[in-house]
N, CA and C atoms as an extended XYZ file, in Angstrom:
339
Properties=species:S:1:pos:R:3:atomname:S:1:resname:S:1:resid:I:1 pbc="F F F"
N         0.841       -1.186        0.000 N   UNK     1
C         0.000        0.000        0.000 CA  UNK     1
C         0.873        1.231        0.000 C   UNK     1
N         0.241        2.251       -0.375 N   UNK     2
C         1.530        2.986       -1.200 CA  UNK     2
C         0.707        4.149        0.186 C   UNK     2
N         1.572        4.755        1.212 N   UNK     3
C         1.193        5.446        2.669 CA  UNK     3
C         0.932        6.575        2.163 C   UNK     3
N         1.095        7.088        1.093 N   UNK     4
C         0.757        8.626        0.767 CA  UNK     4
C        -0.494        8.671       -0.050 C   UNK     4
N        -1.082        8.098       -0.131 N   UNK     5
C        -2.666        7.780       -1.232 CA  UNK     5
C        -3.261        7.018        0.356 C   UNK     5
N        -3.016        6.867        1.417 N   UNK     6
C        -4.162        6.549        2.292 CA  UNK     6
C        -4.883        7.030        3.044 C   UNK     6
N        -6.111        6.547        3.110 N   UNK     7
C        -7.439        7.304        3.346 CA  UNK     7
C        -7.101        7.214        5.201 C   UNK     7
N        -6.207        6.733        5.466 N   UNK     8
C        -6.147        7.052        7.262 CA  UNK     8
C        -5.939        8.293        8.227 C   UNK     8
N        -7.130        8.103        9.031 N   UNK     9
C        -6.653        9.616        9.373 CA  UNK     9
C        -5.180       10.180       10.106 C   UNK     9
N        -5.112       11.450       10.234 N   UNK    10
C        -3.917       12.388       10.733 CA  UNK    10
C        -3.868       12.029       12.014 C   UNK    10
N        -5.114       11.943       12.915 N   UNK    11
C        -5.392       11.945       14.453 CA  UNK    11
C        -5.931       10.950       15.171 C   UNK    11
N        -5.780       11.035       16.029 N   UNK    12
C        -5.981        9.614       16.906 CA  UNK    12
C        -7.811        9.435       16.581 C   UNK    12
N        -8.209        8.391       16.321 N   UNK    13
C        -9.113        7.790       16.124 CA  UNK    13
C        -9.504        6.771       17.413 C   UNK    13
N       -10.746        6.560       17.968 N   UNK    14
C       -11.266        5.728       18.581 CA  UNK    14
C       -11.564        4.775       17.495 C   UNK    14
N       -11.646        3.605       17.903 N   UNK    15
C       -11.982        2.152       17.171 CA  UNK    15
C       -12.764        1.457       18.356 C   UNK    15
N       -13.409        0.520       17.157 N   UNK    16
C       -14.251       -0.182       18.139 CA  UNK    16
C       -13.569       -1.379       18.348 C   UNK    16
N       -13.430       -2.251       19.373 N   UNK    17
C       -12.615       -3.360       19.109 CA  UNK    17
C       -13.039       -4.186       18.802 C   UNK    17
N       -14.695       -4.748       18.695 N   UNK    18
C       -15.232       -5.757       17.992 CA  UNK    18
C       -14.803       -5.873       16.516 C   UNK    18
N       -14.111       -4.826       15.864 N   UNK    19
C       -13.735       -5.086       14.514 CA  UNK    19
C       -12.234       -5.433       14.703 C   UNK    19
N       -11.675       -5.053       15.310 N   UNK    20
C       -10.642       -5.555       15.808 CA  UNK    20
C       -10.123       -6.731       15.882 C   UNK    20
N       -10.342       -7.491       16.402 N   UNK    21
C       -10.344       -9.010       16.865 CA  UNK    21
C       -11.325      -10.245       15.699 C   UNK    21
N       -12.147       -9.375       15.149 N   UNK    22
C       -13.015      -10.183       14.005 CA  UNK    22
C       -12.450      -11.370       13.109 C   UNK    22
N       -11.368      -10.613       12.442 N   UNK    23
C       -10.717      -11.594       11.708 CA  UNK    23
C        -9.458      -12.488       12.438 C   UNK    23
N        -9.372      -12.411       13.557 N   UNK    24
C        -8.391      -13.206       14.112 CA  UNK    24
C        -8.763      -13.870       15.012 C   UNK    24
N        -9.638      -13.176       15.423 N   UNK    25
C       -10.573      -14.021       16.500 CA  UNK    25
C        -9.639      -13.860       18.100 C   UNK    25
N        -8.714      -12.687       18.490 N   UNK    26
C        -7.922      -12.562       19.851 CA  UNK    26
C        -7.619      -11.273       19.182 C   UNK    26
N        -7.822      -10.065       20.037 N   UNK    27
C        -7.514       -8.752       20.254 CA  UNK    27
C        -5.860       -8.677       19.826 C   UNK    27
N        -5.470       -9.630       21.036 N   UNK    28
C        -3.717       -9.283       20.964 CA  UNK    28
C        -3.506       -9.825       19.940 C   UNK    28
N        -3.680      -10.194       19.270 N   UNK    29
C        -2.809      -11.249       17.787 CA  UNK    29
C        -2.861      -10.302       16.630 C   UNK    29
N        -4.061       -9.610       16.967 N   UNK    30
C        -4.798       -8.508       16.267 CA  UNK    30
C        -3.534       -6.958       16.519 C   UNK    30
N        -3.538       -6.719       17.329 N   UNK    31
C        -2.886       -5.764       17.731 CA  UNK    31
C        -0.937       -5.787       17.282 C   UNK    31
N        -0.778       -6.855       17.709 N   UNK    32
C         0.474       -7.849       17.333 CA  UNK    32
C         0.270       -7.756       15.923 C   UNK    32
N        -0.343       -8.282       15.291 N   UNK    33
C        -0.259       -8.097       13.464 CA  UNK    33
C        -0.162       -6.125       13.263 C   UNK    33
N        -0.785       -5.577       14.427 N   UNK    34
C        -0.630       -4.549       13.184 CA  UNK    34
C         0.151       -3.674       13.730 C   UNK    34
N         0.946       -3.787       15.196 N   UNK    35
C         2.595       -3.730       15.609 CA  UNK    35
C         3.604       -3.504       14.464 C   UNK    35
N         3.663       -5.416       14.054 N   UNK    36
C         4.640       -5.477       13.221 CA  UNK    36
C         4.160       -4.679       11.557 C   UNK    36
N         2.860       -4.648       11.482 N   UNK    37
C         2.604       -4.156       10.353 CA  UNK    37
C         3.297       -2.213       10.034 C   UNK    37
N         3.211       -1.916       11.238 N   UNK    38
C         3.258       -0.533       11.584 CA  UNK    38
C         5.195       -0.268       11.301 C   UNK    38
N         6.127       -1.134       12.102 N   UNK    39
C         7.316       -0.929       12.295 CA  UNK    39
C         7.318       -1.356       10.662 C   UNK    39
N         7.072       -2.393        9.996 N   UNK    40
C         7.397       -2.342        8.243 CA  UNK    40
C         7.499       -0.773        7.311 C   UNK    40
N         5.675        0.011        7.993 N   UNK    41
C         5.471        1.003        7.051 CA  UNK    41
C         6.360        2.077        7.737 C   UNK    41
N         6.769        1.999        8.841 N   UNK    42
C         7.926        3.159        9.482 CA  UNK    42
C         9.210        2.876        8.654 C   UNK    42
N         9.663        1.829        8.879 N   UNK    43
C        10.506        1.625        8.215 CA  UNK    43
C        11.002        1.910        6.676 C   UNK    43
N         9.684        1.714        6.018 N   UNK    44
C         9.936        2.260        4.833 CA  UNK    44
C         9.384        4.198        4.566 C   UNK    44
N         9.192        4.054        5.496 N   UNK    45
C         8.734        5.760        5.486 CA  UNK    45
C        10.329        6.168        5.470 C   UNK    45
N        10.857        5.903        6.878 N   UNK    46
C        12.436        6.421        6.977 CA  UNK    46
C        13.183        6.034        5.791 C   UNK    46
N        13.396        5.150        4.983 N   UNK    47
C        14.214        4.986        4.142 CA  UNK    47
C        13.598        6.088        2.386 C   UNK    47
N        12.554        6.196        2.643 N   UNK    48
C        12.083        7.072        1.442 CA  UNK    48
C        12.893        7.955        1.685 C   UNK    48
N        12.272        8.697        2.958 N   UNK    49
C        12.406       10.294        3.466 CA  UNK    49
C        14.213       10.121        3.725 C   UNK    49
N        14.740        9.652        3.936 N   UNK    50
C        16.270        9.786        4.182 CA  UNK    50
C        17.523        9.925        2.334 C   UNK    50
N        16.572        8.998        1.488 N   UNK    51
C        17.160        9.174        0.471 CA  UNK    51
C        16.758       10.665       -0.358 C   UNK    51
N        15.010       10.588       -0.030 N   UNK    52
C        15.062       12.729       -0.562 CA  UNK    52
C        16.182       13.815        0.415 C   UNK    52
N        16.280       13.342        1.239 N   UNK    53
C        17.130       13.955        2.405 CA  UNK    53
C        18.544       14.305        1.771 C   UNK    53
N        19.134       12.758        1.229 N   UNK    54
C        20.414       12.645        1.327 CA  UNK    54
C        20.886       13.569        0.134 C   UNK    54
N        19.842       13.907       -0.738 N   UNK    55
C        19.860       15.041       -1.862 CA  UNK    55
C        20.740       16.263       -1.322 C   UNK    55
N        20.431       16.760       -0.912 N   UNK    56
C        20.648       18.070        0.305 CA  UNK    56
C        22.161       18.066        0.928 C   UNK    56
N        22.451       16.395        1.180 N   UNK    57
C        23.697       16.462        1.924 CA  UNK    57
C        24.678       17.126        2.146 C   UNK    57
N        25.663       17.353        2.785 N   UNK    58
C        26.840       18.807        2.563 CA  UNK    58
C        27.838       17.861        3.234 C   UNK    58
N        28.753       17.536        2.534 N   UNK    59
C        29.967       16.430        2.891 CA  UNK    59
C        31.044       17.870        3.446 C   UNK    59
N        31.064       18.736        3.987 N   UNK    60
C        31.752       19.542        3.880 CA  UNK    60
C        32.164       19.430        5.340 C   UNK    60
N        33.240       19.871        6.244 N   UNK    61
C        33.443       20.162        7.173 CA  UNK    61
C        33.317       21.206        8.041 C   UNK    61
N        33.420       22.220        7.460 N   UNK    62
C        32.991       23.684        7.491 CA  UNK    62
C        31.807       24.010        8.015 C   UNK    62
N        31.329       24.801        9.530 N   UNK    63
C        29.791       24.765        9.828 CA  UNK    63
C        29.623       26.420        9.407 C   UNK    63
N        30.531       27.154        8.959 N   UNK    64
C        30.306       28.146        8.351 CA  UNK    64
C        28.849       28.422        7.254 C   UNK    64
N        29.357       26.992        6.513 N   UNK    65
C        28.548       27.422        4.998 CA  UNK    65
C        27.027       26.416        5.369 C   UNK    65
N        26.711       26.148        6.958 N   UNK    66
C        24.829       25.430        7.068 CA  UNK    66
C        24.241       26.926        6.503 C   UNK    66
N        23.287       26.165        5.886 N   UNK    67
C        22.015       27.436        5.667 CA  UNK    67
C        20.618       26.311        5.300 C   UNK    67
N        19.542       27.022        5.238 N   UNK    68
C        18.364       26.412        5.128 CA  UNK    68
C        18.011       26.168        3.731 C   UNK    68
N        17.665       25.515        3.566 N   UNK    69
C        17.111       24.752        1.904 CA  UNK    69
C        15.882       24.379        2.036 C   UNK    69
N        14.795       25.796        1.229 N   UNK    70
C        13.316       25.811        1.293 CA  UNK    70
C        12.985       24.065        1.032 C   UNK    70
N        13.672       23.747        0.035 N   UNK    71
C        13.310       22.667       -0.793 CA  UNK    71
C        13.427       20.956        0.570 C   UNK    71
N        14.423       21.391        1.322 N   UNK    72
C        14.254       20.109        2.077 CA  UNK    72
C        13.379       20.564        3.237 C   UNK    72
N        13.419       21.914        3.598 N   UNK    73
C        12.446       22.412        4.688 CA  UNK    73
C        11.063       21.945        4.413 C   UNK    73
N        10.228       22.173        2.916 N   UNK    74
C         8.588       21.617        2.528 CA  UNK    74
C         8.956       19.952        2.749 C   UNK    74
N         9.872       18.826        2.246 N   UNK    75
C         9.780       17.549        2.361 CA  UNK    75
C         9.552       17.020        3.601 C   UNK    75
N        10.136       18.051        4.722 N   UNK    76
C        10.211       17.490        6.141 CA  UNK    76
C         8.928       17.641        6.847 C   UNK    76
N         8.333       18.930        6.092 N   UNK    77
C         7.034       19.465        6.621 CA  UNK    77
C         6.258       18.180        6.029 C   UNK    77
N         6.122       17.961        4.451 N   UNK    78
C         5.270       17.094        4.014 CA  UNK    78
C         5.216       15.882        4.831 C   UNK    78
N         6.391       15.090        5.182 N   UNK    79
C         6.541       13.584        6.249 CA  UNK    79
C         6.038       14.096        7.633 C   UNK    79
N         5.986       15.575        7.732 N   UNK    80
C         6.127       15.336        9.520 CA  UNK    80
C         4.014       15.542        9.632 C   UNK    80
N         3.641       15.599        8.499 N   UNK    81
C         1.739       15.531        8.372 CA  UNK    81
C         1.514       14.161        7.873 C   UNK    81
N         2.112       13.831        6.944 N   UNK    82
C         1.460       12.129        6.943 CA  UNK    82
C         0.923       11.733        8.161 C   UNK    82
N         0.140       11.095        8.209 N   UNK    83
C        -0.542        9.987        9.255 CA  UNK    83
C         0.557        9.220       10.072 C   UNK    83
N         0.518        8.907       10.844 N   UNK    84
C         1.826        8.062       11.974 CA  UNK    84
C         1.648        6.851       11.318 C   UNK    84
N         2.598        5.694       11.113 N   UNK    85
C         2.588        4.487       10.892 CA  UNK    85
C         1.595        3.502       11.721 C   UNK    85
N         1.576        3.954       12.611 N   UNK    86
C         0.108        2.890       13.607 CA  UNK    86
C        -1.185        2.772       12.964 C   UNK    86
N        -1.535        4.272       12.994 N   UNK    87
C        -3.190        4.859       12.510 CA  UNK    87
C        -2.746        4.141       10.640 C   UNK    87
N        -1.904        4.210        9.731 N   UNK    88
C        -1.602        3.518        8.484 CA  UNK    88
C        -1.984        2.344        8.641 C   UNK    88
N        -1.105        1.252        9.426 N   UNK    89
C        -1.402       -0.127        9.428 CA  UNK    89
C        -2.944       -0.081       10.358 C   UNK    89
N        -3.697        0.242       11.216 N   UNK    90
C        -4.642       -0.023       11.918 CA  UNK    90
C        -5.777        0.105       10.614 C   UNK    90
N        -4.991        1.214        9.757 N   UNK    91
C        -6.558        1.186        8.685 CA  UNK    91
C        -6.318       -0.380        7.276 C   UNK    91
N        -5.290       -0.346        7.178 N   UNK    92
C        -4.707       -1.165        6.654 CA  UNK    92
C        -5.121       -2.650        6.900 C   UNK    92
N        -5.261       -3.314        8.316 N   UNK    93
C        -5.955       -4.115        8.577 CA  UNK    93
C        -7.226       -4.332        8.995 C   UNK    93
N        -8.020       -3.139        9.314 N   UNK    94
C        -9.184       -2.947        8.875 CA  UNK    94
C        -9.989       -3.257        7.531 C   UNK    94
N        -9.104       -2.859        6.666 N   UNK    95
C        -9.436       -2.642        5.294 CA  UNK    95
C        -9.225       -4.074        4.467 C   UNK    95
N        -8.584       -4.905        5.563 N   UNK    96
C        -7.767       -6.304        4.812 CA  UNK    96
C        -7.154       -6.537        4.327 C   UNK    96
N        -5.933       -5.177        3.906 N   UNK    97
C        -5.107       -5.128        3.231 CA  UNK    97
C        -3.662       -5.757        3.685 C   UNK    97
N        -3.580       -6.338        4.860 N   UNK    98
C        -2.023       -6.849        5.315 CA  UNK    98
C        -2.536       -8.922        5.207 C   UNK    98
N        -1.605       -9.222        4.514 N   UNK    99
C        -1.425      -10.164        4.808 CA  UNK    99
C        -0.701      -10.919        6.212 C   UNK    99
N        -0.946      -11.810        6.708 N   UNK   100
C        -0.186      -12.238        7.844 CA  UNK   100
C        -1.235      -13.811        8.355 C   UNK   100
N         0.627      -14.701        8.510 N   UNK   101
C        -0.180      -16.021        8.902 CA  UNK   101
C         0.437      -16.171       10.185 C   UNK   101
N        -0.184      -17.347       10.921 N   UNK   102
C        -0.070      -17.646       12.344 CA  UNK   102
C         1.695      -19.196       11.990 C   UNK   102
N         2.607      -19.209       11.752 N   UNK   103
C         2.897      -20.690       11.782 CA  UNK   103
C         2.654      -21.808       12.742 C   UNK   103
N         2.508      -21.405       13.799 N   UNK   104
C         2.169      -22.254       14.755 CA  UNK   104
C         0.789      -22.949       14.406 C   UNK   104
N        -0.320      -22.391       14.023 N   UNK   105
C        -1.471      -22.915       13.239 CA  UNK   105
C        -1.499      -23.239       12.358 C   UNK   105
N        -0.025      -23.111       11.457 N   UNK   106
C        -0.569      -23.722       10.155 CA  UNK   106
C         0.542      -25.074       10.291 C   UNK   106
N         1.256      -25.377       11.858 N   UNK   107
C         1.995      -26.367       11.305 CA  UNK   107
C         0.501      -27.252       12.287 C   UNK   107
N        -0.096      -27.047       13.552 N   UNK   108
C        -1.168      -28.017       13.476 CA  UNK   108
C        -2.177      -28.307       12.623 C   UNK   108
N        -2.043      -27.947       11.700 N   UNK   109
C        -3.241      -27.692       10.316 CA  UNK   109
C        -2.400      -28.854        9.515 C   UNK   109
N        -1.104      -28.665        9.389 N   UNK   110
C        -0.282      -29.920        8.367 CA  UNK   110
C        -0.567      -31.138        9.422 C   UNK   110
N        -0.483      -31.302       10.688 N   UNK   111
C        -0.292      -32.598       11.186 CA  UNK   111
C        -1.616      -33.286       11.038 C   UNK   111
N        -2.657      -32.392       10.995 N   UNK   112
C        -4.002      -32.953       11.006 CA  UNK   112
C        -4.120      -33.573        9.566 C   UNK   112
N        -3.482      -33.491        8.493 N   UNK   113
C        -3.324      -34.460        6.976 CA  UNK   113
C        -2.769      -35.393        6.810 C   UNK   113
């Protein structure tokens, strides 16, 4: 899911937790899927935003020549309004969009064949 086209909101949202737990059938497993779902889309948030960043870089030694660069000043503004990675993945598995399996259930699922 591409985090800048998502319909999740900016601000903390109440949820109900009966939708929550629906498809997994346990709150925490629920919560746990969308943990790890969350540290993935952070993760790739930081690696976007660090390579527009690294544009900008100043290999220089000199703290004489820092000055401000409108151009990386709007990118930082644009990442620092995106939606947080939590409220992303929480809509994300709402929506059914994360895949994720249990192995522990799917190796008692093989023994039962």
């Amino acid at each position: 899911m591409d985090y800048r086209k998502s319909k999740a909101p900016s601000n903390t949202v109440t949820r109900d937790v009966q939708e929550l737990w629906k498809e997994t059938g346990n709150i925490y497993e629920s919560v746990a899927i969308i943990a790890k779902r969350a540290n993935q889309i952070s993760v790739e948030i930081k690696q976007d935003l660090s390579k527009k960043l690294a544009e900008f870089a100043s290999y220089n030694d000199s703290l004489d020549e820092v000055f401000e660069n409108r151009e990386q000043i709007e990118i930082s503004r644009y990442y620092e309004k995106l939606p947080k990675p939590t409220l992303l993945a929480t809509q994300e598995f709402l929506e059914g969009e994360v895949y994720w399996r249990d192995p522990s259930k799917d190796a008692l699922n093989e023994e039962e064949y």
